[in-house]
HTML snippet that shows the backbone in 3Dmol.js (N, CA, C, O; Angstrom):
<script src="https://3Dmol.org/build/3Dmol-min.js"></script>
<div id="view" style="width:600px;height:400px;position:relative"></div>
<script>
const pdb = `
ATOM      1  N   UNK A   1    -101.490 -64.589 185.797  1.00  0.00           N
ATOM      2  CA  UNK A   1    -102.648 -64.679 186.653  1.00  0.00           C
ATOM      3  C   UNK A   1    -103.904 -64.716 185.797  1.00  0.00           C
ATOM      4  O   UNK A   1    -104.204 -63.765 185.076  1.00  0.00           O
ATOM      5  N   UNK A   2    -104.601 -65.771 185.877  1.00  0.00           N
ATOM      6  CA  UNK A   2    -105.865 -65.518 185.235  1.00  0.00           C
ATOM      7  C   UNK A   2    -107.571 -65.142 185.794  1.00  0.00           C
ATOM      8  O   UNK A   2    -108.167 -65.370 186.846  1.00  0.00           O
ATOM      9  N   UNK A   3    -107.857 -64.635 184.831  1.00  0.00           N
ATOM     10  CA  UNK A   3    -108.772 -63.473 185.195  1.00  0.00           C
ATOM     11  C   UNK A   3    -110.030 -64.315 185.270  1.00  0.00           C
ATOM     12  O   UNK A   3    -110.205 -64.905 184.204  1.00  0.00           O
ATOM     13  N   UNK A   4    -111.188 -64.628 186.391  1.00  0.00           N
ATOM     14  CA  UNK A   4    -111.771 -65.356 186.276  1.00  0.00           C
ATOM     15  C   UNK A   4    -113.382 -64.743 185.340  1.00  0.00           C
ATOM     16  O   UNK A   4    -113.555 -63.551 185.087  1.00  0.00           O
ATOM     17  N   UNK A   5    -114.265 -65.711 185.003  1.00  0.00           N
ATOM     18  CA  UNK A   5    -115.324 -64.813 184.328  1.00  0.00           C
ATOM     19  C   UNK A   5    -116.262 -65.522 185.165  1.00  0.00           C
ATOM     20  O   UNK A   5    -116.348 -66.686 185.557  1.00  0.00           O
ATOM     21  N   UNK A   6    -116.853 -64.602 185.301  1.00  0.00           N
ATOM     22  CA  UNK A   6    -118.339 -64.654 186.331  1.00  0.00           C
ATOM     23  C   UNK A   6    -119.578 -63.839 185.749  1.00  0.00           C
ATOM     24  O   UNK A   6    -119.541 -63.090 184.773  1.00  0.00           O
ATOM     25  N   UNK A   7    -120.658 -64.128 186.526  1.00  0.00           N
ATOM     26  CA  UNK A   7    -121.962 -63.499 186.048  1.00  0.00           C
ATOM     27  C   UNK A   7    -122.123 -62.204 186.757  1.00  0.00           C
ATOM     28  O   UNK A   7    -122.128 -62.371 187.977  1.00  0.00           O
ATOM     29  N   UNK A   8    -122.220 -61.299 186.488  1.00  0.00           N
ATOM     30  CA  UNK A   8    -123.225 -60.378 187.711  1.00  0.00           C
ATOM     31  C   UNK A   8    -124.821 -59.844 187.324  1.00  0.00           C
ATOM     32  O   UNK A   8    -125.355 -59.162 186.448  1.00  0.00           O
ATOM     33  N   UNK A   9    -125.175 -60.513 188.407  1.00  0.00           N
ATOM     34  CA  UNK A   9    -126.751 -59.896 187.998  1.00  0.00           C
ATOM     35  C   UNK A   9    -127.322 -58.465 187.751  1.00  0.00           C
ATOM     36  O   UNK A   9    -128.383 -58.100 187.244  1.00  0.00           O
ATOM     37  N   UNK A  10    -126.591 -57.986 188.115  1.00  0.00           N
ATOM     38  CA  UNK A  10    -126.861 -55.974 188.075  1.00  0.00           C
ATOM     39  C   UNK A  10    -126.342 -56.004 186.361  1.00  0.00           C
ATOM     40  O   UNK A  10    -127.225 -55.682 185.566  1.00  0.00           O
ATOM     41  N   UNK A  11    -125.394 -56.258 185.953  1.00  0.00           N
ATOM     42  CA  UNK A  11    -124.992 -56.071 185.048  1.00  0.00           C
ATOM     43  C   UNK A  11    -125.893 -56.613 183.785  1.00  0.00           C
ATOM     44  O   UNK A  11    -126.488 -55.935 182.947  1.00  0.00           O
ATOM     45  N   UNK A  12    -125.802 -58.218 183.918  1.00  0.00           N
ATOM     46  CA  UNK A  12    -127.065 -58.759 183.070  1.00  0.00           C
ATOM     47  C   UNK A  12    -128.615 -57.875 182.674  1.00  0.00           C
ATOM     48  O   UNK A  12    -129.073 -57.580 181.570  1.00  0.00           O
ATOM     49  N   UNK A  13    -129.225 -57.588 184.231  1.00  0.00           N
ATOM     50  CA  UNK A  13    -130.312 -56.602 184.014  1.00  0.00           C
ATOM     51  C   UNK A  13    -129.964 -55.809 183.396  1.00  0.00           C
ATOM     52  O   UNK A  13    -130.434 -55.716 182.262  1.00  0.00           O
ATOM     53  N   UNK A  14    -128.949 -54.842 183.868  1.00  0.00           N
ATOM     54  CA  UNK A  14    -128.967 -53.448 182.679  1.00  0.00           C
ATOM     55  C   UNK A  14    -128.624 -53.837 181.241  1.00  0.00           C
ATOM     56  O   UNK A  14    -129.087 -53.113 180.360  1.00  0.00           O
ATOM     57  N   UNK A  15    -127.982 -54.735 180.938  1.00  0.00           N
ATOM     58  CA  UNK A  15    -128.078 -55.125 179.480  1.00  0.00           C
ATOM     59  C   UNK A  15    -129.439 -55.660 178.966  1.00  0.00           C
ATOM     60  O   UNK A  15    -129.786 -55.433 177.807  1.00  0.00           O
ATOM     61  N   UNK A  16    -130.053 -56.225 179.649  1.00  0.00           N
ATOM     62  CA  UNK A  16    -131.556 -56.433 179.023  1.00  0.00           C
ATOM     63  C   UNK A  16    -131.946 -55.476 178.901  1.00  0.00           C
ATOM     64  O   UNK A  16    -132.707 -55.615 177.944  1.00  0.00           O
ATOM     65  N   UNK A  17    -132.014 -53.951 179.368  1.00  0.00           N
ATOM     66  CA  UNK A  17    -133.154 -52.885 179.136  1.00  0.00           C
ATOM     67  C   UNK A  17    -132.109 -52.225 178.516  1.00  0.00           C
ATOM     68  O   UNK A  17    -132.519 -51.065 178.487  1.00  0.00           O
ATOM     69  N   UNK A  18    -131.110 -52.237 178.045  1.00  0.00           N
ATOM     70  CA  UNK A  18    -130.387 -50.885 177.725  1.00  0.00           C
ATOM     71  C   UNK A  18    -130.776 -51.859 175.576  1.00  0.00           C
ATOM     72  O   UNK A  18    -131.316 -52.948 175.378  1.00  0.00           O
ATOM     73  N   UNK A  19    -130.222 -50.862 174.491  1.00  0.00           N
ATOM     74  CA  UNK A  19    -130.320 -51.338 173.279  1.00  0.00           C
ATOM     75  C   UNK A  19    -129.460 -52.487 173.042  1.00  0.00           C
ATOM     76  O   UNK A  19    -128.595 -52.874 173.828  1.00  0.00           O
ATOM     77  N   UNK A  20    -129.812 -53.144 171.641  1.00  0.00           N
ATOM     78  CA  UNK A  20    -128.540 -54.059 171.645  1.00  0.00           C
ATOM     79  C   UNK A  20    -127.318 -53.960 171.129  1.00  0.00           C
ATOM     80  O   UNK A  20    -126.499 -54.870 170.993  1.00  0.00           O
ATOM     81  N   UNK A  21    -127.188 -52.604 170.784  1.00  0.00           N
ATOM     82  CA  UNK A  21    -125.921 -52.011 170.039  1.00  0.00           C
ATOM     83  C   UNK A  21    -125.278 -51.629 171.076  1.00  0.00           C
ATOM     84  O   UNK A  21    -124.062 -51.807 171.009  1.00  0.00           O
ATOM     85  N   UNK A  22    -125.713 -51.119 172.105  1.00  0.00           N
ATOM     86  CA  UNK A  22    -124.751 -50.326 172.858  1.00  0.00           C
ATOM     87  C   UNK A  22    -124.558 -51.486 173.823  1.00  0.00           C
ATOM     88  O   UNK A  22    -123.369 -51.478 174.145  1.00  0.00           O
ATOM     89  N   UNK A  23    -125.535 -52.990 174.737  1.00  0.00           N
ATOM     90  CA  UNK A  23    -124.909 -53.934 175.226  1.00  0.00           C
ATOM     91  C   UNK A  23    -123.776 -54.557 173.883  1.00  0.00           C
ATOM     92  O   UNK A  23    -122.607 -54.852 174.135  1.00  0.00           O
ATOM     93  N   UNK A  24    -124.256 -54.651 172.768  1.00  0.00           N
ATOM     94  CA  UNK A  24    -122.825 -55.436 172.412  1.00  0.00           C
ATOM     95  C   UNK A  24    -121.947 -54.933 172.335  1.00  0.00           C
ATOM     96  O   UNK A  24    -120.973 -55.632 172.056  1.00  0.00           O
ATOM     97  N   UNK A  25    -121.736 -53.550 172.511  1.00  0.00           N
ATOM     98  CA  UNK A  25    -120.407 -52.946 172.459  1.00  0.00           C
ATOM     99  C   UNK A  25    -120.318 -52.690 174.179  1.00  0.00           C
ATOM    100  O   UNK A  25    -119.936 -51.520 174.225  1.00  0.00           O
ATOM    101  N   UNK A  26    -120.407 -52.973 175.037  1.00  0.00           N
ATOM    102  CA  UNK A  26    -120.489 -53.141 175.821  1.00  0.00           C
ATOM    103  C   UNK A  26    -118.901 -54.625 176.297  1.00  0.00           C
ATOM    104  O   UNK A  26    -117.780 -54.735 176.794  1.00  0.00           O
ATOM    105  N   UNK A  27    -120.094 -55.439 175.610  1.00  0.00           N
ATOM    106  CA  UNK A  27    -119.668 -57.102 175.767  1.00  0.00           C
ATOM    107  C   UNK A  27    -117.845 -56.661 175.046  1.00  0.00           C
ATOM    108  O   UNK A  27    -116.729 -57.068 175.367  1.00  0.00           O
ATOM    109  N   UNK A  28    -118.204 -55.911 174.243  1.00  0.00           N
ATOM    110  CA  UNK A  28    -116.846 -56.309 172.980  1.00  0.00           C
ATOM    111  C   UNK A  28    -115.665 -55.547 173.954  1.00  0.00           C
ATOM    112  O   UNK A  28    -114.658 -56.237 174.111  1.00  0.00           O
ATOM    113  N   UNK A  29    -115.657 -54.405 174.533  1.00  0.00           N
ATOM    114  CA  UNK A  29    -114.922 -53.433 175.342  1.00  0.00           C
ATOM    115  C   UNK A  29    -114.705 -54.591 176.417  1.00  0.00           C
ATOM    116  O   UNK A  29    -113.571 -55.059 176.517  1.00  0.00           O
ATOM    117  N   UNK A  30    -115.533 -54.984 177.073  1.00  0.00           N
ATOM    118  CA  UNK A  30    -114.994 -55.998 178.143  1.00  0.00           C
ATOM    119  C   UNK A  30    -114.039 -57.007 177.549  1.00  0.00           C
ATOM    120  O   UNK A  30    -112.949 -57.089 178.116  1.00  0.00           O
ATOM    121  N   UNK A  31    -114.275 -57.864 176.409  1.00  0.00           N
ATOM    122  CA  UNK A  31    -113.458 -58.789 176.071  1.00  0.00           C
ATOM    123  C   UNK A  31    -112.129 -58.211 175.840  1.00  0.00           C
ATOM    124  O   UNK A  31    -111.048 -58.657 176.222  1.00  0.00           O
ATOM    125  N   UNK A  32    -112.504 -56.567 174.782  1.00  0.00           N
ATOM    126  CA  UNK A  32    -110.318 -56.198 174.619  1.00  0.00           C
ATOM    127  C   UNK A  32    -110.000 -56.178 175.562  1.00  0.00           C
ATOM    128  O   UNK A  32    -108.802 -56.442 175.670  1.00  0.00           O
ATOM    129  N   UNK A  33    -110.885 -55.825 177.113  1.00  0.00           N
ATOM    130  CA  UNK A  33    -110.017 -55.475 178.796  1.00  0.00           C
ATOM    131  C   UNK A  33    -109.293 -56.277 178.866  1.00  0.00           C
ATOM    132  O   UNK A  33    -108.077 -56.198 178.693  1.00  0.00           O
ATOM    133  N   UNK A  34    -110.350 -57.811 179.314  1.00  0.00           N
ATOM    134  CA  UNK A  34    -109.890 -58.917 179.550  1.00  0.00           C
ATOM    135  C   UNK A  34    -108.497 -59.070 178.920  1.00  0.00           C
ATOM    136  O   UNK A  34    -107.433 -59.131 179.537  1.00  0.00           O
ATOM    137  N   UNK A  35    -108.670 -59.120 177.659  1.00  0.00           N
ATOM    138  CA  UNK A  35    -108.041 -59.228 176.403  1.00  0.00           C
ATOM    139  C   UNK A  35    -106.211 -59.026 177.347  1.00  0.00           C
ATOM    140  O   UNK A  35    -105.355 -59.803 177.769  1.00  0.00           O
ATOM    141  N   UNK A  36    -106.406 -57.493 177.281  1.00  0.00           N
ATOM    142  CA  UNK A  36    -105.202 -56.634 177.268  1.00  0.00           C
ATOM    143  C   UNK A  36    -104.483 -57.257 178.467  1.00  0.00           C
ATOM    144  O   UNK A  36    -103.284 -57.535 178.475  1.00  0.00           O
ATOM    145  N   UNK A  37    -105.418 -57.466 179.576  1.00  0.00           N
ATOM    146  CA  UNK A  37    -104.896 -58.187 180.913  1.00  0.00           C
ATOM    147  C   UNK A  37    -104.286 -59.403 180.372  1.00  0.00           C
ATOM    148  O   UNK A  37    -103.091 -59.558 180.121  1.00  0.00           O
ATOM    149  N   UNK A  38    -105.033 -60.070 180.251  1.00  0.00           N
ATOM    150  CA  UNK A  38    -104.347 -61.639 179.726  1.00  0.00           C
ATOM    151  C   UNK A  38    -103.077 -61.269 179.307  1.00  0.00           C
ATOM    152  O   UNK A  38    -102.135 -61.427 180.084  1.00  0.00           O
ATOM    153  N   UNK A  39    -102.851 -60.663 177.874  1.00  0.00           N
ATOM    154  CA  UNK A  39    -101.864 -60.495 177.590  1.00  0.00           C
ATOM    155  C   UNK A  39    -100.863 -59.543 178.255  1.00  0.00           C
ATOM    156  O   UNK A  39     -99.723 -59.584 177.791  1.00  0.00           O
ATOM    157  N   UNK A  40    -101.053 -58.851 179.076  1.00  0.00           N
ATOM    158  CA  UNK A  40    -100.313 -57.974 180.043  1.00  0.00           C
ATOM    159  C   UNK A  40     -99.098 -59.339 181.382  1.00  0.00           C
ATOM    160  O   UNK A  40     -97.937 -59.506 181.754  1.00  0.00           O
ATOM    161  N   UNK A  41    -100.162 -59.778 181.515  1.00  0.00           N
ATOM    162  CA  UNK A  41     -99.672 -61.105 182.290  1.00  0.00           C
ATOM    163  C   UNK A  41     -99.002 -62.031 181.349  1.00  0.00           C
ATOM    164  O   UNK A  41     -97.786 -62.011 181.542  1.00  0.00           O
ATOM    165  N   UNK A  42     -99.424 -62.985 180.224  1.00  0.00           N
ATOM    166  CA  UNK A  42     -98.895 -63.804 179.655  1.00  0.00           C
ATOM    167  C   UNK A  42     -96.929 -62.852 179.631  1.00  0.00           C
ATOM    168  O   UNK A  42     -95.848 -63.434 179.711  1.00  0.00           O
ATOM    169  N   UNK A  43     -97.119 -61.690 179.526  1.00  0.00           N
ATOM    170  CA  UNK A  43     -95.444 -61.110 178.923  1.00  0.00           C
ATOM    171  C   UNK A  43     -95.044 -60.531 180.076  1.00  0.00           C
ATOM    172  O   UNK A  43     -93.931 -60.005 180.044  1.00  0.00           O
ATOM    173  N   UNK A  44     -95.889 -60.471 181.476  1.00  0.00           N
ATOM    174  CA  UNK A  44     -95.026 -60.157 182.700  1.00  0.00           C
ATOM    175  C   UNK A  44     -94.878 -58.550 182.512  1.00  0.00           C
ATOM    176  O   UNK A  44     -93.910 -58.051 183.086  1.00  0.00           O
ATOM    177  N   UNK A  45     -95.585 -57.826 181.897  1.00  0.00           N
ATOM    178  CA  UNK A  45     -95.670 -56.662 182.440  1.00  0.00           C
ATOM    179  C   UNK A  45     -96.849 -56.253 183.071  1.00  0.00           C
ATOM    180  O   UNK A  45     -98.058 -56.318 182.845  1.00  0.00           O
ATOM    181  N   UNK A  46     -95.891 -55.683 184.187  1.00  0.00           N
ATOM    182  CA  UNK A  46     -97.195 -55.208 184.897  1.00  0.00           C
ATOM    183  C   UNK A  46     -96.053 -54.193 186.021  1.00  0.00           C
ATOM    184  O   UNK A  46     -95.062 -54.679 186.565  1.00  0.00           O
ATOM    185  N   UNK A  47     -96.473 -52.818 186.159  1.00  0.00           N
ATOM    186  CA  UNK A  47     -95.935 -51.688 186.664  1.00  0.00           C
ATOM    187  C   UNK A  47     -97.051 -51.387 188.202  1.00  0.00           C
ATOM    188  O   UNK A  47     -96.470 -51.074 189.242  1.00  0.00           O
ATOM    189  N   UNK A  48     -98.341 -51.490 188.212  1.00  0.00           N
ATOM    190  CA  UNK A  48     -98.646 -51.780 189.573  1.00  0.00           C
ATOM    191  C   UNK A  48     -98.456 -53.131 190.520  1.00  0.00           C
ATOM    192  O   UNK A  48     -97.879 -54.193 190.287  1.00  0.00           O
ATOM    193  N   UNK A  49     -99.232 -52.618 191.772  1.00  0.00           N
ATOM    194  CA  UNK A  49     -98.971 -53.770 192.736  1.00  0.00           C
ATOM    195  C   UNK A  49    -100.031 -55.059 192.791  1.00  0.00           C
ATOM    196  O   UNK A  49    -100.030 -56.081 193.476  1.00  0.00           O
ATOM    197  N   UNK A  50    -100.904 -54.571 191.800  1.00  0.00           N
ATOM    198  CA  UNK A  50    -102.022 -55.688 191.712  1.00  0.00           C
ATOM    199  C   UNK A  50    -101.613 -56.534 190.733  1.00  0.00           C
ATOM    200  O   UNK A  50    -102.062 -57.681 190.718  1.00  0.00           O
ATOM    201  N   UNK A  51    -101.029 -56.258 190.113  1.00  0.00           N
ATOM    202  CA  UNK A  51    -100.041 -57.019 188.672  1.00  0.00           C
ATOM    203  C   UNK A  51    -100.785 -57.543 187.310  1.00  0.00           C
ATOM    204  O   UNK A  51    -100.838 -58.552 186.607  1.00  0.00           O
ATOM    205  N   UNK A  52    -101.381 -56.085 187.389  1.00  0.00           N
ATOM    206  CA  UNK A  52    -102.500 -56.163 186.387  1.00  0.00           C
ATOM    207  C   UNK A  52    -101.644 -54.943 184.898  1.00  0.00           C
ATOM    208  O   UNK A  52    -100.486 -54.556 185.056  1.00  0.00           O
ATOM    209  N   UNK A  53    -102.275 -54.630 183.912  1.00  0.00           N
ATOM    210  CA  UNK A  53    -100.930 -53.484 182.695  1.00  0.00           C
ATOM    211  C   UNK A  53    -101.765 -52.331 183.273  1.00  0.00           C
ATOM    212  O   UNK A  53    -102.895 -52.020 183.650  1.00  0.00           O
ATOM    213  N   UNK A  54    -100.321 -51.825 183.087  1.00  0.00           N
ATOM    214  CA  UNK A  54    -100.570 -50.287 183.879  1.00  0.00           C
ATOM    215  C   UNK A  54    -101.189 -49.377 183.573  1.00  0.00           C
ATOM    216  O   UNK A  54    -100.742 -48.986 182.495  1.00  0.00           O
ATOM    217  N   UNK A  55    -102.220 -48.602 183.982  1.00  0.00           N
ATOM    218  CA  UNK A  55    -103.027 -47.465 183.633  1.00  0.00           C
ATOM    219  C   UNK A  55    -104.321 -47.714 182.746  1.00  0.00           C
ATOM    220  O   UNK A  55    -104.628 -47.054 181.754  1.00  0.00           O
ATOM    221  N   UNK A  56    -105.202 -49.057 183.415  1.00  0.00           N
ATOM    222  CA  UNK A  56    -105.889 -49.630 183.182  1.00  0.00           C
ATOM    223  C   UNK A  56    -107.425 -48.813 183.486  1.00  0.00           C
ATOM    224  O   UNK A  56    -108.455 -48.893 182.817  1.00  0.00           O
ATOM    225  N   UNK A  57    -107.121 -47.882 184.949  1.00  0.00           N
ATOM    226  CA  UNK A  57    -107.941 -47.041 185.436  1.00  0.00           C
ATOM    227  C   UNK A  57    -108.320 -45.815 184.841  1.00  0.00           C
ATOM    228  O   UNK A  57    -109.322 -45.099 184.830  1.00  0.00           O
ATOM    229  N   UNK A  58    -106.674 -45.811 184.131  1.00  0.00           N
ATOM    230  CA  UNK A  58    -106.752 -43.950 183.324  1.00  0.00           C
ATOM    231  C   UNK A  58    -107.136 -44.292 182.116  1.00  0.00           C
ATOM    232  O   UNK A  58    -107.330 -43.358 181.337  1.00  0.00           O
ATOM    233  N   UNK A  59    -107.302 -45.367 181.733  1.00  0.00           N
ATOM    234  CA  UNK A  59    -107.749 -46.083 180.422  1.00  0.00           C
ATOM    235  C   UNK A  59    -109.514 -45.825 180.592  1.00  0.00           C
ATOM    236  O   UNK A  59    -110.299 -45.588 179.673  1.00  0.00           O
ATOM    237  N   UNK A  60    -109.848 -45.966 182.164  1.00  0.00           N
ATOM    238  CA  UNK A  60    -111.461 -46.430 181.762  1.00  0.00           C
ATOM    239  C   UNK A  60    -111.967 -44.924 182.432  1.00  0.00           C
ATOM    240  O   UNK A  60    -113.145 -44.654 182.193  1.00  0.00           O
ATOM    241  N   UNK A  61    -111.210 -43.929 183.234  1.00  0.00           N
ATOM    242  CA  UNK A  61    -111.280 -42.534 183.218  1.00  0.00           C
ATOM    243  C   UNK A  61    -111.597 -41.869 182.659  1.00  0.00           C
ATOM    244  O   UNK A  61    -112.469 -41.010 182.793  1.00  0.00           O
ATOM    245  N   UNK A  62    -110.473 -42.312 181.342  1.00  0.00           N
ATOM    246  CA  UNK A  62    -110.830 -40.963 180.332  1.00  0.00           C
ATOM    247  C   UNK A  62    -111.605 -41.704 179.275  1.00  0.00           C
ATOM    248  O   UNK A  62    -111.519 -41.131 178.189  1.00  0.00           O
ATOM    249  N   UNK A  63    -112.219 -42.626 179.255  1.00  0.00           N
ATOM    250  CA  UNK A  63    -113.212 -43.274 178.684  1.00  0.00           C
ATOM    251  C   UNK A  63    -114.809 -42.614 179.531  1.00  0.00           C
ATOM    252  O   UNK A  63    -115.792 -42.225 178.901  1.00  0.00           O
ATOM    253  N   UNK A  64    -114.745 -42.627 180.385  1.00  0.00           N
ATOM    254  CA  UNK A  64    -115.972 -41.762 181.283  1.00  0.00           C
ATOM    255  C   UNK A  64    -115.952 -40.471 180.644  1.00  0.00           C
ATOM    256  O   UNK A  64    -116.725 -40.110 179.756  1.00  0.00           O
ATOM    257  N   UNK A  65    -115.054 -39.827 181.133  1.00  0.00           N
ATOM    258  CA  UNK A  65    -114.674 -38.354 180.612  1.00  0.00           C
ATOM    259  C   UNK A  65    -114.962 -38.123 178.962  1.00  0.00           C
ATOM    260  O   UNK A  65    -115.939 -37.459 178.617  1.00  0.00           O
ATOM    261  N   UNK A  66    -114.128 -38.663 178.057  1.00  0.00           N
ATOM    262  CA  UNK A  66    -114.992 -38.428 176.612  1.00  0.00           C
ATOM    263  C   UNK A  66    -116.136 -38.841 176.670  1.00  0.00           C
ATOM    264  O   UNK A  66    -116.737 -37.976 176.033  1.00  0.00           O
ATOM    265  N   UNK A  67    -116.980 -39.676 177.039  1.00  0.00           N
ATOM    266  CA  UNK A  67    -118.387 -39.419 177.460  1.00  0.00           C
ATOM    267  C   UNK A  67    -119.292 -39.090 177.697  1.00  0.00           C
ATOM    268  O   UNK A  67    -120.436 -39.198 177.255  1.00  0.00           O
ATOM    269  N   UNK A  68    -118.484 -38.313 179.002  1.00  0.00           N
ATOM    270  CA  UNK A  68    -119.405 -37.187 179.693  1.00  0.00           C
ATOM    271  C   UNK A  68    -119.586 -35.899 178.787  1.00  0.00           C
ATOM    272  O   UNK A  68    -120.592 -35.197 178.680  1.00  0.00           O
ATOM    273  N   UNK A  69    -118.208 -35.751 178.086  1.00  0.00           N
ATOM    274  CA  UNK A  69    -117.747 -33.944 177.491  1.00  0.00           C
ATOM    275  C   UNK A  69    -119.185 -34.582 176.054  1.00  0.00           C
ATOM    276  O   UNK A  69    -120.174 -33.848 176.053  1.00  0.00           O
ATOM    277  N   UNK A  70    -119.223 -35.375 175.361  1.00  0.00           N
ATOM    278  CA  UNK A  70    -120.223 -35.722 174.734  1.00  0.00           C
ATOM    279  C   UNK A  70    -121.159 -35.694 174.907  1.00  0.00           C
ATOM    280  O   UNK A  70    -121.935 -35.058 174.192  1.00  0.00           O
ATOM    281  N   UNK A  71    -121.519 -36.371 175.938  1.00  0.00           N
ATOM    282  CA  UNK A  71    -123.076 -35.833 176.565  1.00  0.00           C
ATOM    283  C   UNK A  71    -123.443 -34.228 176.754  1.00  0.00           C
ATOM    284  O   UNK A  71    -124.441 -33.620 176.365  1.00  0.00           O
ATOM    285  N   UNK A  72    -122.427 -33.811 177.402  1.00  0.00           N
ATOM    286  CA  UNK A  72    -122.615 -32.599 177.522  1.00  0.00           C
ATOM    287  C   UNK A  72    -122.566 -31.739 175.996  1.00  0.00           C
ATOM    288  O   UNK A  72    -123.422 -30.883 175.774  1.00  0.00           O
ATOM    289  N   UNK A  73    -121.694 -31.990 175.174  1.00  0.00           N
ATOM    290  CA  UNK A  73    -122.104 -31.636 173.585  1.00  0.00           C
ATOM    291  C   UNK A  73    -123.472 -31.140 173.246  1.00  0.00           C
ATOM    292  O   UNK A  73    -124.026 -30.046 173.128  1.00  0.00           O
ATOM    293  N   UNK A  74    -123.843 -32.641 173.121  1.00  0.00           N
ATOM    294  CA  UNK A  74    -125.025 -32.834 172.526  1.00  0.00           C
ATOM    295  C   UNK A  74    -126.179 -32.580 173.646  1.00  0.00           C
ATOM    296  O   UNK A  74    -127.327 -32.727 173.228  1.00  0.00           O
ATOM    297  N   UNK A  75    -126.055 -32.284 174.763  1.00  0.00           N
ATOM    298  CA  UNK A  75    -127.319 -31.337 175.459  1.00  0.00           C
ATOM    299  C   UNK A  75    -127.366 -29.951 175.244  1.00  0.00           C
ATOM    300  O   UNK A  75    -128.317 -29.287 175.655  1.00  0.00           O
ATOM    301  N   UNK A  76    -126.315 -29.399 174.566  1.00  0.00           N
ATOM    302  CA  UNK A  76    -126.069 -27.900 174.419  1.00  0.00           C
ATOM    303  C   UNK A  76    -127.643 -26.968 173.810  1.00  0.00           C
ATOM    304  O   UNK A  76    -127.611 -25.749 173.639  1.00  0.00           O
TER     305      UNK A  76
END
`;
const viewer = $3Dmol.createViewer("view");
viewer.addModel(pdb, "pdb");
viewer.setStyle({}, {cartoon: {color: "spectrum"}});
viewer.zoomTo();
viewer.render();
</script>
């Protein structure tokens, strides 16, 4: 199944005001997603019902979560 690429305008804006280190790492995290999907599909695994590689959510979860526990770090 391929993953289509589109624009979103919310997204575009916040990359104009946010730095350009943290939009290009931004951009680069989206492409391994993409990335991992593509190849999740090209080899037919896929363990949910959307038929996308599995634990794609707990992937971007605990990506929030080390985040947050960081933020919270460094406000101490």
């Amino acid at each position: 199944r391929w993953k289509t690429v589109y624009w979103n305008p919310f997204v575009l804006g916040l990359a104009f005001m946010m730095p350009v280190d943290m939009a290009l790492s931004m951009w680069v995290f989206n492409l391994f997603w993409k990335g991992q999907v593509m190849l999740s599909s090209h080899y037919g695994w896929s363990a949910s019902t959307k038929g996308d590689l599995p634990y794609l959510e707990e992937q971007s979860f605990g990506a929030y979560m080390g985040i947050a526990v960081i933020l919270l770090w460094l406000d101490r």
